[in-house]
N, C-alpha and C positions, 0 to 999 in steps of 0.2 A: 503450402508454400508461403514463408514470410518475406515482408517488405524488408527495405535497409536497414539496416541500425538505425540510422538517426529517425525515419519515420515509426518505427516502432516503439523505439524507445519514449522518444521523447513528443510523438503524439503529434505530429506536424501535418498530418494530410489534411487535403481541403476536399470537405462534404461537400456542402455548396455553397453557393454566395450567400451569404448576410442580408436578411431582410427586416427590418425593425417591425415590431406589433404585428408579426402576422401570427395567427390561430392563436391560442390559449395563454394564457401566461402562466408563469412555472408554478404558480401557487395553486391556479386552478388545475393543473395536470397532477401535482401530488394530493390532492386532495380527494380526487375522482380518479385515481391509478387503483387498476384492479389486477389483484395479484391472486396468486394461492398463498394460503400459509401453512397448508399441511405440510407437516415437518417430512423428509423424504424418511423413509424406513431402510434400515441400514441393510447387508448384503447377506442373503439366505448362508451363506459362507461360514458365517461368525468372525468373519476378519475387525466387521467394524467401519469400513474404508472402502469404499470405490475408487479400484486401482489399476490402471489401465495407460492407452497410448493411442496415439492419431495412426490412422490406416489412410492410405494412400495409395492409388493408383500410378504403377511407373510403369514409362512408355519408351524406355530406352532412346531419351534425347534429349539435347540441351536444352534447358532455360532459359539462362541467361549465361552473358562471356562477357567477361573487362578484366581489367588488369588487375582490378582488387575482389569481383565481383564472377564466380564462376559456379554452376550447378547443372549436374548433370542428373535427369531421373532414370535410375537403373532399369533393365526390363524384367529383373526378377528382385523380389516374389508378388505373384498374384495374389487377389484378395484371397484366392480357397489356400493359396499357400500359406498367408497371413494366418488364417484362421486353425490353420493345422498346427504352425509353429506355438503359436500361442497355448493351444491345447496342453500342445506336446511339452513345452517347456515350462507351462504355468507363469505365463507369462502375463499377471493381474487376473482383475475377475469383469474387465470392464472394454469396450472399445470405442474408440472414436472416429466414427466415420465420416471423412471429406467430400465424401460421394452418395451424389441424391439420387430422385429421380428412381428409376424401375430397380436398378441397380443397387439402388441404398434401400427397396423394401428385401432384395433378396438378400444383403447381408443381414438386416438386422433379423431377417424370419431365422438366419441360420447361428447366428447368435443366439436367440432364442430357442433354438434349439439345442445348444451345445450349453446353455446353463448359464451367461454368459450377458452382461447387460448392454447398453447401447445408448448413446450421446450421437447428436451431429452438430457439427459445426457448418459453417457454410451451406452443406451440400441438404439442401431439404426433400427428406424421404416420400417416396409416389411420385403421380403425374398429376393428379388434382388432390381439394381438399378430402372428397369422399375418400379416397386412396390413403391421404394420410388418415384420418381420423380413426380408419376402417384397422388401421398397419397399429397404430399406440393403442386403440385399443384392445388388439390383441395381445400386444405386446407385456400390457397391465403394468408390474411393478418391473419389470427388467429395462423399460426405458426411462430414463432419465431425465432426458428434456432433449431442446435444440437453442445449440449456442450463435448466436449472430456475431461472436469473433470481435471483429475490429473493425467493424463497419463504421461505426457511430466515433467521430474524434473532436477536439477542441478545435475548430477553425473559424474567424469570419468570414474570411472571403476565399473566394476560391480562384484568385488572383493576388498578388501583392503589387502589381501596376495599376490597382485604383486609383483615381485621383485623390491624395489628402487631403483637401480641401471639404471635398464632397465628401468625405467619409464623417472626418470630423465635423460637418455642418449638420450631420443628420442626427448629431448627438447619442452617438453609441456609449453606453454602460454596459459593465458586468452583468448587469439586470440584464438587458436586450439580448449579451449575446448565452445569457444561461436559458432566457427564453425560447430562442432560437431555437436552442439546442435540444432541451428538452422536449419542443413541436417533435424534431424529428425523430426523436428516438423515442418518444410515445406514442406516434401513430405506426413506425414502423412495431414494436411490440404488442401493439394493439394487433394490425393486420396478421400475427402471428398466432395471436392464441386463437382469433377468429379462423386461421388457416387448421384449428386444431392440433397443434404442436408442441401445445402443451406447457410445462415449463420452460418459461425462456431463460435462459442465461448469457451473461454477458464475461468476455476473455479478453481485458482493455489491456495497455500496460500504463493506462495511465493514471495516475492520482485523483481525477475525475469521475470517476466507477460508481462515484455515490450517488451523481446526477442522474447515472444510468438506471442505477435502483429508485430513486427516486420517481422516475421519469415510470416504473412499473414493472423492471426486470425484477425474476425473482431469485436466479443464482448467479452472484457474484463468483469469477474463477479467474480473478488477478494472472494474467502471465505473469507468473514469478522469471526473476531474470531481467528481462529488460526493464520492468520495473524498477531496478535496486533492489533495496534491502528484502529478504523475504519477512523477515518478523516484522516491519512493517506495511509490506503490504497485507500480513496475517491478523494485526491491529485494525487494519483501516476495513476489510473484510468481515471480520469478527465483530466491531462495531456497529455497522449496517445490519450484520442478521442479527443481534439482538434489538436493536434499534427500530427496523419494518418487522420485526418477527417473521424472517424469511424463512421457506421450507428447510434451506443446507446450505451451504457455503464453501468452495473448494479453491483448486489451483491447477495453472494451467502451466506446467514444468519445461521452459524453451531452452532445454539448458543447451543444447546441443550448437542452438545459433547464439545463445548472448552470454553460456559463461565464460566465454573471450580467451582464457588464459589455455596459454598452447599444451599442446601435449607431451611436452617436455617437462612441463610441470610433474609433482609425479603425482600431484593431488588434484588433479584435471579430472578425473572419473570419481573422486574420489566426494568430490563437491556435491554430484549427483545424489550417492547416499544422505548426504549433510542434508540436502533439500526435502528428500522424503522424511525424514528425521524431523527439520524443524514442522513443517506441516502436519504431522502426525501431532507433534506435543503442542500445535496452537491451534487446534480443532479443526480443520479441515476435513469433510467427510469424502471430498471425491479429490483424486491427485491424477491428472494427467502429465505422460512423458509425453511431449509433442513429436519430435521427431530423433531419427539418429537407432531405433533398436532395429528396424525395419530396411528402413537404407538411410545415407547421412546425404543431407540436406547443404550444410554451413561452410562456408568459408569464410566465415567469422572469426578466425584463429590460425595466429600465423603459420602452422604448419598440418590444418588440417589435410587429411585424406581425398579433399576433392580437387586441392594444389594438383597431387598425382594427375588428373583429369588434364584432356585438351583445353588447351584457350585458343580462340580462331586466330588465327594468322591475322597480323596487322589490325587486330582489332582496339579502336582506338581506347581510351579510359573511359567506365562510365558503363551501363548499364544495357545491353546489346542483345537483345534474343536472337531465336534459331529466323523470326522472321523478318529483321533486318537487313536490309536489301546491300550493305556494305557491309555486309558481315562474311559474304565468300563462303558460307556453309554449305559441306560439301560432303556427299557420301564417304569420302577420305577418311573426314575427320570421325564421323560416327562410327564406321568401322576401328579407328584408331581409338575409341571411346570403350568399345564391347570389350578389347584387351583388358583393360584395366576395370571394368564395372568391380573388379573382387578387393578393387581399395573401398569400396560404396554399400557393396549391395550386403545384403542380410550376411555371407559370409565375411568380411570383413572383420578382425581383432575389437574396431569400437564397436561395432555394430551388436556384436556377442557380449561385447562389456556389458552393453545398454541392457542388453535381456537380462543378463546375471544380474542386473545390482536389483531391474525390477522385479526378478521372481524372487529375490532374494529377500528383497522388502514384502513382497507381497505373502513368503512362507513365513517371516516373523509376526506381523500382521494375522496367522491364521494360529498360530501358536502365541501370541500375545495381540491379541484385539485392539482395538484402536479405542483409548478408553471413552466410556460416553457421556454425551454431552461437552459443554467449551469449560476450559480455564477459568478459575477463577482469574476477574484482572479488575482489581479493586476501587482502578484510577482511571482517567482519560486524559486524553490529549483532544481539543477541539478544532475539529477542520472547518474554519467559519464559514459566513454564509457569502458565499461568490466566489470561495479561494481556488483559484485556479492553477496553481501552481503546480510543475511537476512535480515527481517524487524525489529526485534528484534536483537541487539545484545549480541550476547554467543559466550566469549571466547575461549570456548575447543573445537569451531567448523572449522572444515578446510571451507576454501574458496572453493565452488562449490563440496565440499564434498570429494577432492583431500588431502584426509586422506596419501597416500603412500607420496605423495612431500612434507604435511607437516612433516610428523614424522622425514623428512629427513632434511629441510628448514622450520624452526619456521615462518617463514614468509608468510606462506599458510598457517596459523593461523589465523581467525579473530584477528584483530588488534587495530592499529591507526585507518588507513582508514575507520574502519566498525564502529568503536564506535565515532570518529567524527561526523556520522551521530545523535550520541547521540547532539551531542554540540548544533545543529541546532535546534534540534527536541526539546530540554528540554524548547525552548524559542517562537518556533511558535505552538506547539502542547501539553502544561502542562498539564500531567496527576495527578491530585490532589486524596488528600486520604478520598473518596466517597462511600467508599465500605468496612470502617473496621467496622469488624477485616479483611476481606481477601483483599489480591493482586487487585489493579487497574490496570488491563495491557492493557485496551479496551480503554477508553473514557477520550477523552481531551479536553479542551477547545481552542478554537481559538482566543486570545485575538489581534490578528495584522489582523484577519479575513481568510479567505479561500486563497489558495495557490496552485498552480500546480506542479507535480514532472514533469519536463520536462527531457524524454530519449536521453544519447547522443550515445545508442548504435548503433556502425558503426555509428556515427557523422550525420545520417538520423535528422536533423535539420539544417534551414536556417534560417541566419541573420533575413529575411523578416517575418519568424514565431514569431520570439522572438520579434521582433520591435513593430509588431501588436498587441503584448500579453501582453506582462509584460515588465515594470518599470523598473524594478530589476530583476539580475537575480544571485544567492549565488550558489556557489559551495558548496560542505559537503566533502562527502565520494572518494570511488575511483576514479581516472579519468587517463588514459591512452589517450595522448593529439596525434593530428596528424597535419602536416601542412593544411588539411582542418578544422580542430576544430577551431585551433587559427585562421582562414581567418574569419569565420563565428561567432566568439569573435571578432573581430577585427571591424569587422562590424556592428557589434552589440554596441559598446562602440560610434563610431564615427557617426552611425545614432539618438545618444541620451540617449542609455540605464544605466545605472548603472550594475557593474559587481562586487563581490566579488568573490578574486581567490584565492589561493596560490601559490606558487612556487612547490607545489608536483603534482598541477592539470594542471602544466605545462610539466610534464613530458611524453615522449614518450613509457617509458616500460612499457611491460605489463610480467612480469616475477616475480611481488610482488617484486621487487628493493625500496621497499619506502622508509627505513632507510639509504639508502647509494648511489642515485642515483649519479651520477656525471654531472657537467655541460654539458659535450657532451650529457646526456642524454634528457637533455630541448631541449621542441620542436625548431625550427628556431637557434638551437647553444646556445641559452637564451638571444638571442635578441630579446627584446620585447618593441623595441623602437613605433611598429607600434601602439600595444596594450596598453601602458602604460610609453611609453617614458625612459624605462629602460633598459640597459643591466648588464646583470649576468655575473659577469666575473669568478665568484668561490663561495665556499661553505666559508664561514666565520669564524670567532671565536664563541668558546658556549656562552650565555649569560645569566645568571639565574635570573634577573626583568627586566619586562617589568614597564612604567608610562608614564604619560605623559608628553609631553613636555615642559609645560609652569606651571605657579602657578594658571593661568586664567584658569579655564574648557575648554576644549573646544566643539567642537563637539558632539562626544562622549562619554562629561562627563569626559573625564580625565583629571588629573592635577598632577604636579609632587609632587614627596615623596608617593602620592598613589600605590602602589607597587602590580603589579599584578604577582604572580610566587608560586615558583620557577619552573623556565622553564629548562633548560640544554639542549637545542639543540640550533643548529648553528642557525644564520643568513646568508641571502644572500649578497654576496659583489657586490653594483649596482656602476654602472656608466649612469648618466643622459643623457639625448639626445635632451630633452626639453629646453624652458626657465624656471628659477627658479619659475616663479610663478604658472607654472604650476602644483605644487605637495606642500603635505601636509603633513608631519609625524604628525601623529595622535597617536602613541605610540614610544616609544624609548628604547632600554636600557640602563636602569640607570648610566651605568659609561662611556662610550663612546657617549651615545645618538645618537645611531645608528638607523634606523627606524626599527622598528618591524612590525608599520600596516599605507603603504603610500599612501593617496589620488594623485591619478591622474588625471589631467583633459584632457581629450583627444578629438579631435572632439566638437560633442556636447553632449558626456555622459564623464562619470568617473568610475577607476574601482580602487579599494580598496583592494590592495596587500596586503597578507598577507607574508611577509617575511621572512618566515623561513626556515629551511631545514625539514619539518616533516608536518603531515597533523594537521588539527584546533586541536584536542584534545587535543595534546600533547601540544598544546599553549596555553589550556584556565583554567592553573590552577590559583588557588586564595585561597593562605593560608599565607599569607603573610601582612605587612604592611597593615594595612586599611581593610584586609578583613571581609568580612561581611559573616551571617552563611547561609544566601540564596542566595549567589553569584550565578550569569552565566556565571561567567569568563569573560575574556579581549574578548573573538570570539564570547562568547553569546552577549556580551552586541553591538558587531558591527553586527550582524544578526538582533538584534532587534530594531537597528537605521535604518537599511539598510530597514526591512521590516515596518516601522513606516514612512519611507519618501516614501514609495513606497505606502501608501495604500490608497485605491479607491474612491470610491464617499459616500460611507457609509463606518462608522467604528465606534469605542468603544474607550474609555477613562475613566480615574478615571475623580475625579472632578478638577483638575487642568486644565481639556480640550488638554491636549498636548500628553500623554502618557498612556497603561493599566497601572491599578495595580493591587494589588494580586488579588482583587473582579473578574476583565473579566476575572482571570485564569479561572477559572469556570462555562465560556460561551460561547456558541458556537452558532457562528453567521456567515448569508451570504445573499447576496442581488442578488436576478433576476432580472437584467437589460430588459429584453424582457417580464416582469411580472410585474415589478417592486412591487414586494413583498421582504419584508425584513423577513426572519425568527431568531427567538433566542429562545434559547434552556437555561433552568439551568441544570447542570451538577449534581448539590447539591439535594440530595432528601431530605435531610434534615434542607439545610439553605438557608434563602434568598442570593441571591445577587444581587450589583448595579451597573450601569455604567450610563453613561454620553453615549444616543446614537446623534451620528454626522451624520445628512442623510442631502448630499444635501447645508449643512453650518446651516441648523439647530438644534440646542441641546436642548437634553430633557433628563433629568432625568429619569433612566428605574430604577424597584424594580422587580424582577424576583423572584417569588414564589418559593420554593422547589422542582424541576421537572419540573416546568411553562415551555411549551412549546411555543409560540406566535409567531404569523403572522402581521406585520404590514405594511401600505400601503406607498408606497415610490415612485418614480418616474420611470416611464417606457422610455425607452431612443430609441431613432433611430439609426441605426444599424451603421451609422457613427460616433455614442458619443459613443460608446462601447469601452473597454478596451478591452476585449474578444471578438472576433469575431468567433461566431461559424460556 
């Protein structure tokens, strides 16, 4: 049973009150987090994929009733029903069970007997530990683990009528409340594997997921959906299990409550497949459909099937169960209910959809395998250390849900720093308009190719990871910098890598200071002669166009009188440490020709400052001199040079051969190095599109059908030619 939209989504419920320095700190919990790392072994099947759906118990009665808000749980089918259907229709090789206790040892022994493996979510298998330990370990390799869901969310307090006062006198940081956070969802995973339950995993939809692994979960299963984008939550997923060397890494598929668009749509079911599609080509080893094949859950969609259903008489707006003592629920209405269970229950047109598209997925899957091992993704994207941010950026949302500090400091406000994340994302992850009339907020194309979120919570990353992995590595969003960050940056540049930074992701506060940090505030004093041969002596003059240097393009494509702005924020004032040839302005402002964006060559990499006093957003405007109506600004366009020099042994281009163009917006592509399978996806259900595919150095022409999903055979590599090492 899921919460509202807005609490799932966007991550708003409150755990408990906020308490500063109590138990561990997050450095000491990632440091002492004990995991497994045995890699899980794939499905006796040959599919490749663990591929499966939530089981539930329905008791023929409402949930809940309002005017926007209605669910009714059917009384058929039983769990033995479930498990016959399933058989019968091949429907996955996997199930998810909501129900613990005696109950959930009898399904999973029957699972286990029908060939058949087993996940819980919530509902914890047995009556004590001996029960469970006595149950998985018979169970051996056909259990999975147990998923703790959405227990664990960003919240301080578990009020927003605190006094602000008293909240802000007690001096809360990002630090305090990652601490917090982490106490709780490490002793609760602690209590877990002690309860013998083996692998834990965690089903967040929030952006946050990496705390949770952090904290010592060991399989991350993003609710894809309310999340956004799935290829980034596949990035930010993918990054963590090569990053902890976790056992697998999956998805937890809500399509039914949050892919929103009505079923008038005619590409409303059709999304489904899209989702098992993208997951399949960005490594995901277990794909959960949450709900909807069994009976439908959602009235999340203006015309779903459970509208049909009663709503109580006079029941006012808002959120209303059967046990609501003004709710007037009445044997009437449940008998009025049993009518119509066949718009809901397992017979139902969506409900039979749902089976089809997952046995459908799950017989190509057994006829073409899930290729093994991850994508290469040659580059990253850095989700810094305290970024709190949703995955979706909304403004009117506090930082970590610290509603009492923002009402008091606008700057615990999503901001710069959260919609910066936009800057990046609009140029490695294009969500094109595939689904009008309604909102595209799911599915993007990968025209630079597949990419990792690499986590710097508590700075749990080394030089040696990043050096092994990626190319390049771009900062975005928040970053609260420490004298270990910048060592392990420092390192990172001079063993060869490329780094895109700013001067805000150099900063040590974690207090939301990002309008007005001051020089003391940069990590090392704002010497960063080691990093990039510059020091910061002060905050600048404002500048309002950025261009290029020269009349000749460079780089980058820029050339002067092309005017990228109007910006109004400072510049940093540097003093060099290098020889002259060592650095680059690659952008300037127009009347002093001051650098705005400096290549440095350092070691044997380069990192490409971003010079100003504020985070990318606020720099990548373009309305100005030259500008064009599909700009990506002055910071998209350096994301998307930085991730074009950084990509792999396959990739996509227009017909130029050098660069995507608008056509790979709408494609989504990634190559198994340990498979050596290329897959590509069209995003368009309704138009072809082309690219120039580059495998290996050599080009072919590719025409991708409407939807055309393909498999094409590429080179299988030794574990020493690897960009990725899993």
């Amino acid at each position: 049973m899921k919460r509202s939209v807005i609490t799932s989504m966007l991550i708003l419920l409150s755990v408990h009150a906020f308490a500063q320095n109590t138990g561990r700190t997050g450095e000491e919990i990632v440091k002492n987090a004990s995991r497994s790392n045995e890699k899980v072994a794939m499905p006796a099947d040959g599919s490749g994929v663990y591929i499966g759906s939530g089981v539930y118990g329905h008791n023929g009665d409402m949930l809940t009733s309002g005017l926007c808000y209605t669910y009714w749980a059917p009384e058929h089918p039983d769990f033995d029903e479930i498990f016959d259907l399933c058989i019968k229709e091949k429907v996955g090789n996997t199930l998810q069970f909501w129900q613990g206790g005696q109950k959930g040892v009898n399904l999973a022994e029957k699972a286990h007997q029908n060939g058949l493996y087993t996940t819980y979510i919530y509902g914890k298998p047995g009556e004590s530990a001996a029960q469970t330990k006595a149950l998985t370990k018979k169970l051996g390799d056909t259990y999975l683990g147990y998923d703790f869901g959405e227990k664990f969310t960003f919240s301080i307090y578990n009020s927003n009528n605190e006094n602000k006062s008293d909240a802000l006198s007690r001096g809360v940081t990002l630090k305090s409340i990652c601490d917090d956070y982490m106490n709780k969802v490490a002793d609760h995973v602690d209590s877990l594997h002690r309860a013998g339950l083996g692998r834990v995993m965690a089903t967040s939809a929030n952006f946050s997921i990496d705390y949770e692994v952090a904290a010592g979960t060991e399989i991350p299963c993003v609710e894809d959906f309310p999340f956004g984008d799935l290829n980034l939550a596949s990035a930010l997923s993918r990054g963590l299990y090569r990053q902890y060397n976790l056992p697998m890494w999956g998805s937890h598929l809500a399509h039914e409550w949050y892919s929103w668009i009505p079923h008038t749509n005619p590409y409303k079911m059709k999304t489904l497949e899209t989702a098992f599609q993208l997951k399949y080509m960005s490594g995901a080893k277990l794909i959960i459909n949450e709900s909807g094949n069994w009976a439908l859950q959602s009235s999340l969609c203006p015309d779903s099937p459970m509208s049909m259903m009663p709503v109580l008489p006079g029941d006012p707006p808002g959120l209303h169960g059967r046990n609501d003592p003004r709710s007037g629920y009445g044997e009437e209405v449940r008998e009025e209910a049993r009518k119509r269970f066949s718009y809901i229950d397992d017979r139902s047109p969506v409900a039979k959809k749902y089976r089809k598209i997952i046995a459908d997925f799950y017989q190509y899957c057994l006829e073409h395998p899930a290729p093994a091992g991850q994508p290469e993704a040659p580059f990253a994207v850095a989700k810094g250390n305290y970024d709190l941010a949703t995955a979706t950026y909304v403004s009117g949302y506090a930082v970590g849900n610290a509603y009492v500090l923002a009402d008091e400091n606008v700057a615990w406000y999503q901001g710069l720093p959260e919609k910066s994340w936009e800057t990046v994302l609009n140029v490695l992850l294009p969500r094109r308009d595939i689904l009008a009339p309604n909102y595209n907020l799911h599915f993007s194309g990968t025209p630079y190719g597949q990419f990792d979120v690499v986590s710097f919570a508590y700075d749990n990353v080394t030089a040696e990871h990043l050096l092994s992995n990626y190319k390049a590595l771009m900062f975005a969003g928040w970053n609260t910098c420490s004298p270990k960050q910048y060592q392990v940056l420092c390192d990172y540049v001079r063993g060869g890598g490329t780094l895109v930074i700013g001067l805000c992701h150099l900063s040590t506060d974690d207090t939301r200071k990002y309008a007005n940090f001051t020089k003391d505030d940069l990590v090392n004093g704002g010497d960063f002669s080691e990093l990039c041969g510059v020091k910061v002596t002060g905050r600048g003059k404002r500048f309002y166009w950025a261009t290029g240097p020269s009349t000749e393009p460079n780089e980058l494509g820029f050339v002067a009188r092309r005017r990228w702005g109007f910006m109004g924020v400072p510049l940093g004032e540097l003093e060099y440490t290098l020889p002259e040839d060592c650095y680059e302005a690659l952008a300037v402002d127009d009347e002093e020709l001051n650098p705005v964006i400096l290549k440095c060559k350092v070691g044997k990499g380069e990192v490409y400052l971003l010079n100003t006093w504020c985070y990318p957003a606020a720099a990548n405007q373009d309305v100005g001199t030259g500008a064009v109506a599909d700009s990506r600004g002055m910071v998209g366009e350096l994301y998307a040079y930085v991730a074009r020099k950084a990509r792999g042994n396959v990739f996509i281009t227009g017909p130029d051969f050098i660069r995507p163009d608008k056509e790979c917006d709408y494609i989504s592509y990634s190559y198994f190095p340990d498979a050596g399978v290329i897959c590509m996806l069209n995003m368009d259900y309704e138009n072809e599109h082309k690219c120039v595919l580059q495998n290996f150095g050599d080009k072919e022409f590719i025409t991708l059908a409407p939807g055309e999903f393909r498999l094409i055979d590429s080179v299988q590599l030794r574990p020493d030619e690897k960009q990725n090492k899993d």
